[in-house]
mmCIF file of the C-alpha atoms, coordinates in Angstrom:
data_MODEL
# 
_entry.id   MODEL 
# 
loop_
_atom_site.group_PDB 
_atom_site.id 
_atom_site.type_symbol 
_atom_site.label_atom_id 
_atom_site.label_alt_id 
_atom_site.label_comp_id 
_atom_site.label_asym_id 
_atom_site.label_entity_id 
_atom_site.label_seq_id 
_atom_site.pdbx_PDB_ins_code 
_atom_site.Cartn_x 
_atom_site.Cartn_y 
_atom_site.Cartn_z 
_atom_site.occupancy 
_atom_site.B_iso_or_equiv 
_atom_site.pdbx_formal_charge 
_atom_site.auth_seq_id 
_atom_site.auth_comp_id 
_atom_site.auth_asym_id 
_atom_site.auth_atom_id 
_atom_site.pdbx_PDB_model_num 
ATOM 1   C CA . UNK A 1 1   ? 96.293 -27.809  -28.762 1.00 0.00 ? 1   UNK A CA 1 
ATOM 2   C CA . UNK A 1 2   ? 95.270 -31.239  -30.144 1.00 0.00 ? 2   UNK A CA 1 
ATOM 3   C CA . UNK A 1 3   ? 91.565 -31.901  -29.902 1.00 0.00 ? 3   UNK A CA 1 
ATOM 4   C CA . UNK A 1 4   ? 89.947 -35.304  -29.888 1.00 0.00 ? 4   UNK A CA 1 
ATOM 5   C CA . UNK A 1 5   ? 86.285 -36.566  -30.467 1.00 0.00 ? 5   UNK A CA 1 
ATOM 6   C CA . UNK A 1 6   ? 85.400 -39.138  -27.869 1.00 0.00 ? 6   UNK A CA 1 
ATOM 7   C CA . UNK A 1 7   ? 83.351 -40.833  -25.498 1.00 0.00 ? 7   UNK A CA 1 
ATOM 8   C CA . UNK A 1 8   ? 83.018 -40.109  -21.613 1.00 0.00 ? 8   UNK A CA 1 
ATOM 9   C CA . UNK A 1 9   ? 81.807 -42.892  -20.170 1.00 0.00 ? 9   UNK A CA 1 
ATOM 10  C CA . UNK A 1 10  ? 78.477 -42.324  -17.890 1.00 0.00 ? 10  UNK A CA 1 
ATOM 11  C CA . UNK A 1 11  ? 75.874 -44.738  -16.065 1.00 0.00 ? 11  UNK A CA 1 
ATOM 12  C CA . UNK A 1 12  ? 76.237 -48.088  -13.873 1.00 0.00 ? 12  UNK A CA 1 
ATOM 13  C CA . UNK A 1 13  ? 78.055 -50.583  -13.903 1.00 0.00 ? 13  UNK A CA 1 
ATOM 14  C CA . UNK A 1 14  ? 77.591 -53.103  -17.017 1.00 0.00 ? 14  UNK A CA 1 
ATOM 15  C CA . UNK A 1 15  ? 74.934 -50.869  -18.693 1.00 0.00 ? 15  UNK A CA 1 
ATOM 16  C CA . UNK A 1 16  ? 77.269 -47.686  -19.606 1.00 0.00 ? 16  UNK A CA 1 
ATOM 17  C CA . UNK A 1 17  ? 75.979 -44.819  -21.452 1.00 0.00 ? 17  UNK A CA 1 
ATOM 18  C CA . UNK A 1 18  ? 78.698 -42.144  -23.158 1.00 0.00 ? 18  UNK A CA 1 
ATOM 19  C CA . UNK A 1 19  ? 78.718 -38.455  -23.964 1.00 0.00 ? 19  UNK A CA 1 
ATOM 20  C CA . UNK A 1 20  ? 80.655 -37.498  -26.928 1.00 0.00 ? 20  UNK A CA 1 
ATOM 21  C CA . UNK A 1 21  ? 82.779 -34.653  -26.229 1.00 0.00 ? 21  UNK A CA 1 
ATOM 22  C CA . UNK A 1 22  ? 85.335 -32.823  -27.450 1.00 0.00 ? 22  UNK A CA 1 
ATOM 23  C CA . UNK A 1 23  ? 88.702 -32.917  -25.037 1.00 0.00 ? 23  UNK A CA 1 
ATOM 24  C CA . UNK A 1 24  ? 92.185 -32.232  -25.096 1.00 0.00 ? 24  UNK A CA 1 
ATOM 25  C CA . UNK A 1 25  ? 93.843 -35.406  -25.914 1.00 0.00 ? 25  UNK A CA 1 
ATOM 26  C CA . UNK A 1 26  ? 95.922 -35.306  -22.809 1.00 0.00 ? 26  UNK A CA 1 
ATOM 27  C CA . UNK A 1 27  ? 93.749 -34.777  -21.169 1.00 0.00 ? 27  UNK A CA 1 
ATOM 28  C CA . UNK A 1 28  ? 91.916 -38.447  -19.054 1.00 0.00 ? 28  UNK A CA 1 
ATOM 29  C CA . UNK A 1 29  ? 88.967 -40.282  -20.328 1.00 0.00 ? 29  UNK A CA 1 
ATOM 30  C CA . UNK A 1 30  ? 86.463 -39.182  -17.662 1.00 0.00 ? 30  UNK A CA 1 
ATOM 31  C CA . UNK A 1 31  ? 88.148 -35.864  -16.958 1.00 0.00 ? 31  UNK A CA 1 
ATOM 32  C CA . UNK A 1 32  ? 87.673 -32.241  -18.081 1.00 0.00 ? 32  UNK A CA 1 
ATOM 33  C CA . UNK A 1 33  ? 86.520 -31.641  -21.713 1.00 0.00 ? 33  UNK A CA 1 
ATOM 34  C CA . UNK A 1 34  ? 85.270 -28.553  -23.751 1.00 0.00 ? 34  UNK A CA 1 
ATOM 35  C CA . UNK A 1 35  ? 82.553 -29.018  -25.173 1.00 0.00 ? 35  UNK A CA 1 
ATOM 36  C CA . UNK A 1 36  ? 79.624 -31.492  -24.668 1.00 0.00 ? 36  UNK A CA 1 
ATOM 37  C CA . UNK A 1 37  ? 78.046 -32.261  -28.181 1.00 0.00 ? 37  UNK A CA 1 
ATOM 38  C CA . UNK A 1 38  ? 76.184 -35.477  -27.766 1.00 0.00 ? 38  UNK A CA 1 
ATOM 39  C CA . UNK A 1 39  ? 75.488 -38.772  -26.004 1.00 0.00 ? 39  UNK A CA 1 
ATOM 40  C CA . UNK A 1 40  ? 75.686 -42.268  -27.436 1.00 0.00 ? 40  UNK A CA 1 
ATOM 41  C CA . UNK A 1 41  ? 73.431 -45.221  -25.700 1.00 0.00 ? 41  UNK A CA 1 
ATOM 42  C CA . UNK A 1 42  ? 74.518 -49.040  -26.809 1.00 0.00 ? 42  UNK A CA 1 
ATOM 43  C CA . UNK A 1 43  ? 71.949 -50.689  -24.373 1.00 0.00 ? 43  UNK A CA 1 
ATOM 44  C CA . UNK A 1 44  ? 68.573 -49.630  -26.767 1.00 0.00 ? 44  UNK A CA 1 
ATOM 45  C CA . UNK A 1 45  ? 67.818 -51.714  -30.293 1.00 0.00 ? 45  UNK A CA 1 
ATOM 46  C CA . UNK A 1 46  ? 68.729 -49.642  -32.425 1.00 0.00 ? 46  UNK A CA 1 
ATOM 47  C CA . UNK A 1 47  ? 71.774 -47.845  -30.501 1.00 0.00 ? 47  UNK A CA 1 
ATOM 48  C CA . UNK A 1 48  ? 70.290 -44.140  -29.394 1.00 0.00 ? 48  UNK A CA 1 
ATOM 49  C CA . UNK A 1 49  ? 72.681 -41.515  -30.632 1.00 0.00 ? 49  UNK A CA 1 
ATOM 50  C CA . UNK A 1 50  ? 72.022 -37.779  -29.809 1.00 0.00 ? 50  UNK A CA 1 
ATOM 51  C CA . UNK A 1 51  ? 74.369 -35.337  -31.861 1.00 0.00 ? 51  UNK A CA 1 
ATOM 52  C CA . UNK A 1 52  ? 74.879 -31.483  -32.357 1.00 0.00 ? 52  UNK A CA 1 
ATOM 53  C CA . UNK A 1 53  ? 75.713 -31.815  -36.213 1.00 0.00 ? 53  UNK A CA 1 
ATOM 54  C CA . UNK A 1 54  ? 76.735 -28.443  -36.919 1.00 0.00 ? 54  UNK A CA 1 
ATOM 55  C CA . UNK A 1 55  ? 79.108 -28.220  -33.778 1.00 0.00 ? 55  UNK A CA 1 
ATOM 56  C CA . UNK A 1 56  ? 80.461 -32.055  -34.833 1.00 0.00 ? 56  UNK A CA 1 
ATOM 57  C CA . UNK A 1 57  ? 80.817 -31.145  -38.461 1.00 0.00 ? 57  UNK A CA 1 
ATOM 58  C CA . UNK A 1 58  ? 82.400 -27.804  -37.226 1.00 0.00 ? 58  UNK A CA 1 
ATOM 59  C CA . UNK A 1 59  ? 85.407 -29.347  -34.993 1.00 0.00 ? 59  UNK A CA 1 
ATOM 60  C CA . UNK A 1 60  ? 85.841 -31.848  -37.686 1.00 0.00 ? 60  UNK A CA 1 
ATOM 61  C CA . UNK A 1 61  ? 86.503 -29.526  -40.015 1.00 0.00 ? 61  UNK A CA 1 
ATOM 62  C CA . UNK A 1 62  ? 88.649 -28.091  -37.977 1.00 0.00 ? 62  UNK A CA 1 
ATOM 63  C CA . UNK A 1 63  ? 91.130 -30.954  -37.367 1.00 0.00 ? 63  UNK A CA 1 
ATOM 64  C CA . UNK A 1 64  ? 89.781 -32.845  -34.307 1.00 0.00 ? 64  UNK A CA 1 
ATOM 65  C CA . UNK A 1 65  ? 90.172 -37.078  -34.574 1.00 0.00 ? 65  UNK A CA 1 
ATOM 66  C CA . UNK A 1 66  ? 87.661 -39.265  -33.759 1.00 0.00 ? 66  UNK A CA 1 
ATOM 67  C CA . UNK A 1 67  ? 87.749 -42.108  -31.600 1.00 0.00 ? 67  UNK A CA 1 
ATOM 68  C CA . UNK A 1 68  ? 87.038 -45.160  -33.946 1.00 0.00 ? 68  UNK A CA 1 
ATOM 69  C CA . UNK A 1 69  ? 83.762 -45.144  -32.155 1.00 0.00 ? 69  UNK A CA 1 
ATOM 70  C CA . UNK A 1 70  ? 83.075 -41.510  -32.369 1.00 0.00 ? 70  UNK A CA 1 
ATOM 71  C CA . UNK A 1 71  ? 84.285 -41.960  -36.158 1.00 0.00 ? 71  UNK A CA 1 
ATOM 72  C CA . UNK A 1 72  ? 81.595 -44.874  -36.642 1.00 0.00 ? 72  UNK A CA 1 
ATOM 73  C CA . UNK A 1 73  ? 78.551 -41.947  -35.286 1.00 0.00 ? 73  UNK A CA 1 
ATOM 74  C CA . UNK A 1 74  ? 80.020 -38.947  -37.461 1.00 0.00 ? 74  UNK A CA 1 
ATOM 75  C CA . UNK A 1 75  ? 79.705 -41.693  -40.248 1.00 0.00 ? 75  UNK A CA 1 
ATOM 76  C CA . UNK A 1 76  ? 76.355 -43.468  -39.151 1.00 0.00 ? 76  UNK A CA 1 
ATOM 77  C CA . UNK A 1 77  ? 74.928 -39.128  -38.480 1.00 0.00 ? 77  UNK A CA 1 
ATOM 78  C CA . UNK A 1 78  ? 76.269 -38.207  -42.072 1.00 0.00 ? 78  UNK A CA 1 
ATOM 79  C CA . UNK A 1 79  ? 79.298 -35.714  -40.908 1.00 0.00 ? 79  UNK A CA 1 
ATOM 80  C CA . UNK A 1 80  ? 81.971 -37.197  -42.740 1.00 0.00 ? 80  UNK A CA 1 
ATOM 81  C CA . UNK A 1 81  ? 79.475 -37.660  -45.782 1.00 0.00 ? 81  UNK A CA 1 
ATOM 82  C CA . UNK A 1 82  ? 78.952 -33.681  -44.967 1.00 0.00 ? 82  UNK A CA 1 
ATOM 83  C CA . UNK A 1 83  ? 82.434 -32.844  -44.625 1.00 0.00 ? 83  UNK A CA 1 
ATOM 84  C CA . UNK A 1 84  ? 82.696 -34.802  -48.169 1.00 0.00 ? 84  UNK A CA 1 
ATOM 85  C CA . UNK A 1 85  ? 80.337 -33.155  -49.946 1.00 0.00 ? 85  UNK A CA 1 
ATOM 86  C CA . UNK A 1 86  ? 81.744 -29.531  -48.702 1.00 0.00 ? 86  UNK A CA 1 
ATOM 87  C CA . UNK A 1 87  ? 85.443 -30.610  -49.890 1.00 0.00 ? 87  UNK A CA 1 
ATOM 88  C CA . UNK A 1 88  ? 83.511 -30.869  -53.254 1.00 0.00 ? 88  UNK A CA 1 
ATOM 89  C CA . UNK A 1 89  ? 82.244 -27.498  -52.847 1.00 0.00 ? 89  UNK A CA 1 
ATOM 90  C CA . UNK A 1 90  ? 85.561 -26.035  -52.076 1.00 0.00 ? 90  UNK A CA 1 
ATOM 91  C CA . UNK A 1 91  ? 86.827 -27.952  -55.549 1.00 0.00 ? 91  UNK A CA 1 
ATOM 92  C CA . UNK A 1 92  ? 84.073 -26.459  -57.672 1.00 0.00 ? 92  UNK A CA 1 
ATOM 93  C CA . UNK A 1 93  ? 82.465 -29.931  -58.380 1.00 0.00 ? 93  UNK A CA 1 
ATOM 94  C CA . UNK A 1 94  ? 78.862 -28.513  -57.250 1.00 0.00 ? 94  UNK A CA 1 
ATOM 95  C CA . UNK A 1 95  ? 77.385 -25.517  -55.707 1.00 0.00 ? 95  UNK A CA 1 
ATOM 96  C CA . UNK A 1 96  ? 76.210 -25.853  -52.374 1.00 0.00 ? 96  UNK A CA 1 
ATOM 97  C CA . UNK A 1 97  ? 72.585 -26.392  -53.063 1.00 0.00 ? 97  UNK A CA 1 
ATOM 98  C CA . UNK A 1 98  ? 73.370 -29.299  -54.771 1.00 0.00 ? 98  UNK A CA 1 
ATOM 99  C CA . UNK A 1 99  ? 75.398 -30.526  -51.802 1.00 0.00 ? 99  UNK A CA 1 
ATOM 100 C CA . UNK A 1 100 ? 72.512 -29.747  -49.612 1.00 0.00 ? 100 UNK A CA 1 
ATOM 101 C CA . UNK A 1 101 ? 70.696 -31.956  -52.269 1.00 0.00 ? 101 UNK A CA 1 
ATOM 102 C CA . UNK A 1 102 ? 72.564 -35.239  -51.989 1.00 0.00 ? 102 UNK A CA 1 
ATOM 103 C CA . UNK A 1 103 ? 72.606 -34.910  -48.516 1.00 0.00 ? 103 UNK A CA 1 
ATOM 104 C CA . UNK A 1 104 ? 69.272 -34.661  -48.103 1.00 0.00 ? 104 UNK A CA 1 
ATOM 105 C CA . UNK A 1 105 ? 68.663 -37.769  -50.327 1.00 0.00 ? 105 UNK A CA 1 
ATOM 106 C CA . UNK A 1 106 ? 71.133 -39.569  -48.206 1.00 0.00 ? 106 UNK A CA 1 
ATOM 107 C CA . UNK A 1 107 ? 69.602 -38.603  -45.092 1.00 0.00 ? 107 UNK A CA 1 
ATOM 108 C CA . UNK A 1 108 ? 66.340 -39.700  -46.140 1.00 0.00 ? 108 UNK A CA 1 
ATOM 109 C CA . UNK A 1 109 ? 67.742 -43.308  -47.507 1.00 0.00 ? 109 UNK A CA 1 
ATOM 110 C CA . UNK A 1 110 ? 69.250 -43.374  -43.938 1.00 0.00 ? 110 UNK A CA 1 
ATOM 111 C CA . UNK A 1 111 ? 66.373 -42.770  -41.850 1.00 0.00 ? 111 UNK A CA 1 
ATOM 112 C CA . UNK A 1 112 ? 64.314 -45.156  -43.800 1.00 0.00 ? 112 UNK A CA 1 
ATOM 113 C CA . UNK A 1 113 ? 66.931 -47.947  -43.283 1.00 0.00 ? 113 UNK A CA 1 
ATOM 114 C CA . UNK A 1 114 ? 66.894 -46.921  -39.544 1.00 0.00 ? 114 UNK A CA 1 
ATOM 115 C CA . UNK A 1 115 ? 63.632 -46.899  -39.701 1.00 0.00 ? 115 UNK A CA 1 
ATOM 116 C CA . UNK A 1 116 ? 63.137 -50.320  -40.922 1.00 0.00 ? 116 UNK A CA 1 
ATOM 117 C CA . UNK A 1 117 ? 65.418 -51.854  -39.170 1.00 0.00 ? 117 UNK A CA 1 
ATOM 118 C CA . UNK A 1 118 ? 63.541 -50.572  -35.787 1.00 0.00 ? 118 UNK A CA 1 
ATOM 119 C CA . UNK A 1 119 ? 60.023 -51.958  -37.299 1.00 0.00 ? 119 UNK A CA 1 
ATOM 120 C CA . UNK A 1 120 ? 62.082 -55.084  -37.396 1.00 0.00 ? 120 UNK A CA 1 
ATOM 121 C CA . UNK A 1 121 ? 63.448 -55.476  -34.194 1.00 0.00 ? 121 UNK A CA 1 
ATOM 122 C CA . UNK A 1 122 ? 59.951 -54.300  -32.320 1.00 0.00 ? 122 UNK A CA 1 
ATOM 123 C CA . UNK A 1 123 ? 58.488 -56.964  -34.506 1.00 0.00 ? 123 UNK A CA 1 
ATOM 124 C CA . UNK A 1 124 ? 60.836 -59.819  -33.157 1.00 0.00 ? 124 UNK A CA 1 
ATOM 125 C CA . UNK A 1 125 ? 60.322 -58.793  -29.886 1.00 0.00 ? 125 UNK A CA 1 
ATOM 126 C CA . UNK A 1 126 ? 57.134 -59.221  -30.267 1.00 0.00 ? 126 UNK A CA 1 
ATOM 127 C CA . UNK A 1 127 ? 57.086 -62.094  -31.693 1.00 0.00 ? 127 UNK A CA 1 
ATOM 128 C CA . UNK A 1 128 ? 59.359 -63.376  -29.513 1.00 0.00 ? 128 UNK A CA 1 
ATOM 129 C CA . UNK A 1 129 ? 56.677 -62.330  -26.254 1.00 0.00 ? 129 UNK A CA 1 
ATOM 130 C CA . UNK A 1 130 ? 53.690 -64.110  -28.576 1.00 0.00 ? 130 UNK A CA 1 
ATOM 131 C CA . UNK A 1 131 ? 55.924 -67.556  -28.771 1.00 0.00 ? 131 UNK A CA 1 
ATOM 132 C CA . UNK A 1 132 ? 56.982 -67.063  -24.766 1.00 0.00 ? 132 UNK A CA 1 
ATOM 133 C CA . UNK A 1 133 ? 53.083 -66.388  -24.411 1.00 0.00 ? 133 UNK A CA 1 
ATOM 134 C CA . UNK A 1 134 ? 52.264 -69.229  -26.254 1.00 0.00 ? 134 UNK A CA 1 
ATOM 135 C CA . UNK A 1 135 ? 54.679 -71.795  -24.977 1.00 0.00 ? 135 UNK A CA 1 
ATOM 136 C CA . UNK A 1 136 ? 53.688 -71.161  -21.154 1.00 0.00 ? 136 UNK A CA 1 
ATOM 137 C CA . UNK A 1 137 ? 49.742 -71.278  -21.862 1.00 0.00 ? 137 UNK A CA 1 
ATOM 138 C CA . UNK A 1 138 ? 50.599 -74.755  -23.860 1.00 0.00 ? 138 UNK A CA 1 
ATOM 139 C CA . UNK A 1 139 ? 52.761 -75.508  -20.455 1.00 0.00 ? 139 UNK A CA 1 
ATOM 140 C CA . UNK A 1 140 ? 50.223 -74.769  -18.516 1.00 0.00 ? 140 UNK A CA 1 
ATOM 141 C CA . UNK A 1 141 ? 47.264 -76.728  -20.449 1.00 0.00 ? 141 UNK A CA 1 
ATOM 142 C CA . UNK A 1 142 ? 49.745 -80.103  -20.364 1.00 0.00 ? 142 UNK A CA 1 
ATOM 143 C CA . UNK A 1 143 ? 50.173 -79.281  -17.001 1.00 0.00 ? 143 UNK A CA 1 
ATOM 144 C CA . UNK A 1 144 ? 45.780 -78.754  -16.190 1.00 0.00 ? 144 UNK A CA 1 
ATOM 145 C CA . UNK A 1 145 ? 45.441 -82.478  -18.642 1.00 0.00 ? 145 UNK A CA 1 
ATOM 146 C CA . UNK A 1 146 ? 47.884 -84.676  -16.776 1.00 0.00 ? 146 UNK A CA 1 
ATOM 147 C CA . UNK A 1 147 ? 46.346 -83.280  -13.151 1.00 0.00 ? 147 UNK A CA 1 
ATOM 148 C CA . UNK A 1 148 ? 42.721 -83.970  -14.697 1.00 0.00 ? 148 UNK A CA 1 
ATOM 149 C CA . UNK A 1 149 ? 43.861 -87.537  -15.850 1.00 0.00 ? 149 UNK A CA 1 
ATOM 150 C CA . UNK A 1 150 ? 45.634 -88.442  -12.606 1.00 0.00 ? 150 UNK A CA 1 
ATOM 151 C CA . UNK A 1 151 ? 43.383 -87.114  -10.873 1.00 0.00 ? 151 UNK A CA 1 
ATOM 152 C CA . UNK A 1 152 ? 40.117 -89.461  -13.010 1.00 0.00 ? 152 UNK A CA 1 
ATOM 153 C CA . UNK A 1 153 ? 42.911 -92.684  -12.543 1.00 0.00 ? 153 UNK A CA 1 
ATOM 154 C CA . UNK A 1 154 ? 42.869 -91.949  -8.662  1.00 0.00 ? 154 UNK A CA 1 
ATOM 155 C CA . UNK A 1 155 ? 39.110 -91.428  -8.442  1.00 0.00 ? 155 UNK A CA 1 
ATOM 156 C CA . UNK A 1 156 ? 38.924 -94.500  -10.832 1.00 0.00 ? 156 UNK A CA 1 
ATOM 157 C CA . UNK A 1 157 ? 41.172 -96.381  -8.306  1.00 0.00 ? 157 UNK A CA 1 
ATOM 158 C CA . UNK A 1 158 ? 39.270 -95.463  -5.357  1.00 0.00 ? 158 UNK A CA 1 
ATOM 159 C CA . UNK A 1 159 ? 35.693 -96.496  -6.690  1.00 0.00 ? 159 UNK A CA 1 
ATOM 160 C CA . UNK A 1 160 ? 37.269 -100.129 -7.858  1.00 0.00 ? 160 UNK A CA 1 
ATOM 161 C CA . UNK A 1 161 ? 38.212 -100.308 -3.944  1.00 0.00 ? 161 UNK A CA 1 
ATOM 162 C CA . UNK A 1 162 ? 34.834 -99.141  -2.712  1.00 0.00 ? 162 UNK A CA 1 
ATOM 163 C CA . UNK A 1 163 ? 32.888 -101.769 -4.930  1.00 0.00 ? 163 UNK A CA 1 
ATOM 164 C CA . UNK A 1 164 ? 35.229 -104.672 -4.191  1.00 0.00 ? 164 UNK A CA 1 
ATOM 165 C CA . UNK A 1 165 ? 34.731 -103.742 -0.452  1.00 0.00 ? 165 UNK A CA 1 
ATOM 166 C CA . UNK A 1 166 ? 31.140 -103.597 -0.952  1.00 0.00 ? 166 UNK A CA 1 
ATOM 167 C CA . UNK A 1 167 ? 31.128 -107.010 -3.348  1.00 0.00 ? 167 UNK A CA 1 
ATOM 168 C CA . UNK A 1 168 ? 33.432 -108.442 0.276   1.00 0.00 ? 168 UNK A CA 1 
ATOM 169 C CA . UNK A 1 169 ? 31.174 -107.398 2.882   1.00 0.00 ? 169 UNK A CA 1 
ATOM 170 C CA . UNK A 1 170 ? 27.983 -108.525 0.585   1.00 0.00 ? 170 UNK A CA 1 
ATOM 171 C CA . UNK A 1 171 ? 29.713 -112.644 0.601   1.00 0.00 ? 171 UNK A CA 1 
ATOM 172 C CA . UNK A 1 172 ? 30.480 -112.436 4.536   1.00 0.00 ? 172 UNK A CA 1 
ATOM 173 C CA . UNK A 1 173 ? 26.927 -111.433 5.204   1.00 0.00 ? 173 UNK A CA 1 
ATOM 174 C CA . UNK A 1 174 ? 25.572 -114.862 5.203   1.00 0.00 ? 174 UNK A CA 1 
ATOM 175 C CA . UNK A 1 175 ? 28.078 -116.480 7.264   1.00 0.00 ? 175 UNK A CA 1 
ATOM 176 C CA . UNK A 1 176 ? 27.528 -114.361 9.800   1.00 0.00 ? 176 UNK A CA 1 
ATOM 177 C CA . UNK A 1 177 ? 23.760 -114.723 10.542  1.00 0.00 ? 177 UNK A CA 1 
ATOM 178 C CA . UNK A 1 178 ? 24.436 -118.741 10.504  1.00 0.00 ? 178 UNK A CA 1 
ATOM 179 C CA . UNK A 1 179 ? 26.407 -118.482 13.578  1.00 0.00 ? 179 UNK A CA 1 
ATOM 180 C CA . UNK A 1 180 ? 23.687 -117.937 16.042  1.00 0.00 ? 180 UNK A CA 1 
ATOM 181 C CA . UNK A 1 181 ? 21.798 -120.973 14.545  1.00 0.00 ? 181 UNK A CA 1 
ATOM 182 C CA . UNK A 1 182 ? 24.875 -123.181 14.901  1.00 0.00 ? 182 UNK A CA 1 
ATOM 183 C CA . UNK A 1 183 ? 25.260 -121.827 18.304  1.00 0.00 ? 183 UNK A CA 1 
ATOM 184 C CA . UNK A 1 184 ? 21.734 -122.751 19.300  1.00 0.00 ? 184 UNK A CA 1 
ATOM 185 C CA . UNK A 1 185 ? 21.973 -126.420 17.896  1.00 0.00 ? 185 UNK A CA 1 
ATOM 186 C CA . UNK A 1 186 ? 24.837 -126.753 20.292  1.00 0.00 ? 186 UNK A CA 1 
ATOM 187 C CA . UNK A 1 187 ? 23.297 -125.140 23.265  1.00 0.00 ? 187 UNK A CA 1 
ATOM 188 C CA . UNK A 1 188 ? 20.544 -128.006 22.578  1.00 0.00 ? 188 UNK A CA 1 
ATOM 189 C CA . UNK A 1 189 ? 22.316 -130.912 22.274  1.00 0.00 ? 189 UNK A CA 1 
ATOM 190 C CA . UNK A 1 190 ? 23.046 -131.657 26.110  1.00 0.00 ? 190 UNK A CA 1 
ATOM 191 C CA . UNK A 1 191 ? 19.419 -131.386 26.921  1.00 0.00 ? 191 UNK A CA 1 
ATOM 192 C CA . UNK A 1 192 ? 18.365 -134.272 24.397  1.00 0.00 ? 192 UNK A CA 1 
ATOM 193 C CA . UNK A 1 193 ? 21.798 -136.144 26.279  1.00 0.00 ? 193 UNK A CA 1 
ATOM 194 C CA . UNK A 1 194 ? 20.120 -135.706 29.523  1.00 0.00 ? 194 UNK A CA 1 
ATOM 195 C CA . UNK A 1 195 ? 17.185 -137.612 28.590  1.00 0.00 ? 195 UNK A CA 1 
ATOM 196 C CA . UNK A 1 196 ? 18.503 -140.949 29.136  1.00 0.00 ? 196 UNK A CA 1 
ATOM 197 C CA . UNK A 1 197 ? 20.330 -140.044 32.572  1.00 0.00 ? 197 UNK A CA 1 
ATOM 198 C CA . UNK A 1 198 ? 16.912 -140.009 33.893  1.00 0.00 ? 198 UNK A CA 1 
ATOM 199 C CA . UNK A 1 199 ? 15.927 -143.158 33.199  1.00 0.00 ? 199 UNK A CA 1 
ATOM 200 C CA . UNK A 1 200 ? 17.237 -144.999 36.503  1.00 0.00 ? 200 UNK A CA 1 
ATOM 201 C CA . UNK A 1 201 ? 14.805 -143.144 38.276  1.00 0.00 ? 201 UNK A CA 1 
ATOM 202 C CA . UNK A 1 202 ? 12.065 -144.671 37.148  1.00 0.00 ? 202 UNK A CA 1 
ATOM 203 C CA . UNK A 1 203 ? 13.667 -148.232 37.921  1.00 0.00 ? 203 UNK A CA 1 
ATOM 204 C CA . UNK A 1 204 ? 13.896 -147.027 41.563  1.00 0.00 ? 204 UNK A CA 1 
ATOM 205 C CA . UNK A 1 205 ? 9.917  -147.810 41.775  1.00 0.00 ? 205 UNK A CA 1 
ATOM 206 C CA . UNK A 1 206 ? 9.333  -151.316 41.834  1.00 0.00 ? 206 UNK A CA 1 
ATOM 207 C CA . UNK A 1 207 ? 12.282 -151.620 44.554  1.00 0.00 ? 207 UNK A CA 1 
ATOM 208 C CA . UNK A 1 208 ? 10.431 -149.309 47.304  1.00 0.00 ? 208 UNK A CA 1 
ATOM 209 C CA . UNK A 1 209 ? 6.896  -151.769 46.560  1.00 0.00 ? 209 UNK A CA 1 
ATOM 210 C CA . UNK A 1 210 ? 9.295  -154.862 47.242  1.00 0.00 ? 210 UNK A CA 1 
ATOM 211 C CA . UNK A 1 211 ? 10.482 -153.008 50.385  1.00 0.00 ? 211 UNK A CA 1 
ATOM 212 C CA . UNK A 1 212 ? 7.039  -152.577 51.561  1.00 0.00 ? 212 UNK A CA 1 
ATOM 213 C CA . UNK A 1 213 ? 5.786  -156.154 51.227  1.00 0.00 ? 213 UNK A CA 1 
ATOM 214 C CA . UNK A 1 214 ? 8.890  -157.401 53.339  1.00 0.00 ? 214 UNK A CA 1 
ATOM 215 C CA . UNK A 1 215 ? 7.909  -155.248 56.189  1.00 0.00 ? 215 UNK A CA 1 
ATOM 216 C CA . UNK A 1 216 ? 4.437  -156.347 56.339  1.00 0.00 ? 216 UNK A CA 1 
# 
């Protein structure tokens, strides 16, 4: 029966997740498989990969194909670098301590690498959240400035109007209090026009004497 390495596809929709498995090649993508021996997550910085080496070497050695992907993680976990090193074994180039050896060293090249290149990425995101940090508090301090100065102009404004009111009201006072004198002058004026309508009065006398010495 041919075997296959491959991916079963798990998780929601547009953030998948696989488990690498080990099916009959006729067998459908998400269907029935034989054996589970890992899981593969693309979504995390590095890429998580969880792997049963000895059952992965095992079925490789024993014919099953890889998925180019599934080939990519027996390379990336060090199986076909394994399965490599055991040919040489079988050939009589080394024993297999010194086998062991070389893969060891690998392994420990590898993890450093991995290592690294996590350090890296955890040290541009945080870099990344110091900039974001940094951008929105100098957003926010542009922001707190041009409030303060509009708000000084509109004060600013508002005194001006408050003094020039003040400066108006001070230049109508006078003006105002003159009125009532004005207001008297003209109230006297007919009584010092009166003065000579009362003058015939006074004529009157001398006619009531003549008026008395034509009776007698």
């Amino acid at each position: 029966m041919p075997t296959r390495i491959r991916l079963q596809r798990k998780g929601k929709k547009n953030r998948p997740y696989y488990h690498i498995v080990i099916a009959d090649s006729r067998s459908p993508r998400d269907g029935r498989y034989i054996e589970r021996i890992g899981a593969y997550d693309p979504n995390q910085v590095p890429a998580f990969v969880e792997l049963n080496f000895d059952r992965a070497l095992e079925w490789y050695r024993k014919g099953a194909q890889p998925s180019d992907t599934c080939k990519a993680i027996l390379s990336y976990r060090g199986v076909l670098y394994m399965d490599h090193l055991m040919r040489g074994v079988s050939k009589g180039a080394f024993n297999e301590e010194e086998a062991q050896r070389r893969f060891d060293m690998w392994l420990n090249e590898k993890n450093t690498k991995i290592e690294g290149k996590r350090k890296s990425v955890e040290e541009q995101a945080a870099k990344a959240e110091a900039d974001r940090v940094a951008a929105e508090t100098k957003k926010a301090a542009d922001m707190a400035a041009a409030l303060s100065a509009k708000l000084a102009q509109e004060g600013a404004a508002e005194a001006a109007a408050e003094e020039a009111a003040a400066e108006a009201a001070t230049e109508e006072a006078p003006a105002t209090e003159e009125a009532p004198a004005a207001e008297a002058a003209a109230e006297e004026a007919p009584a010092a026009e009166a003065a000579p309508e009362e003058a015939p009065a006074s004529e009157e006398k001398p006619a009531e004497d003549g008026g008395e010495e034509k009776k007698d």
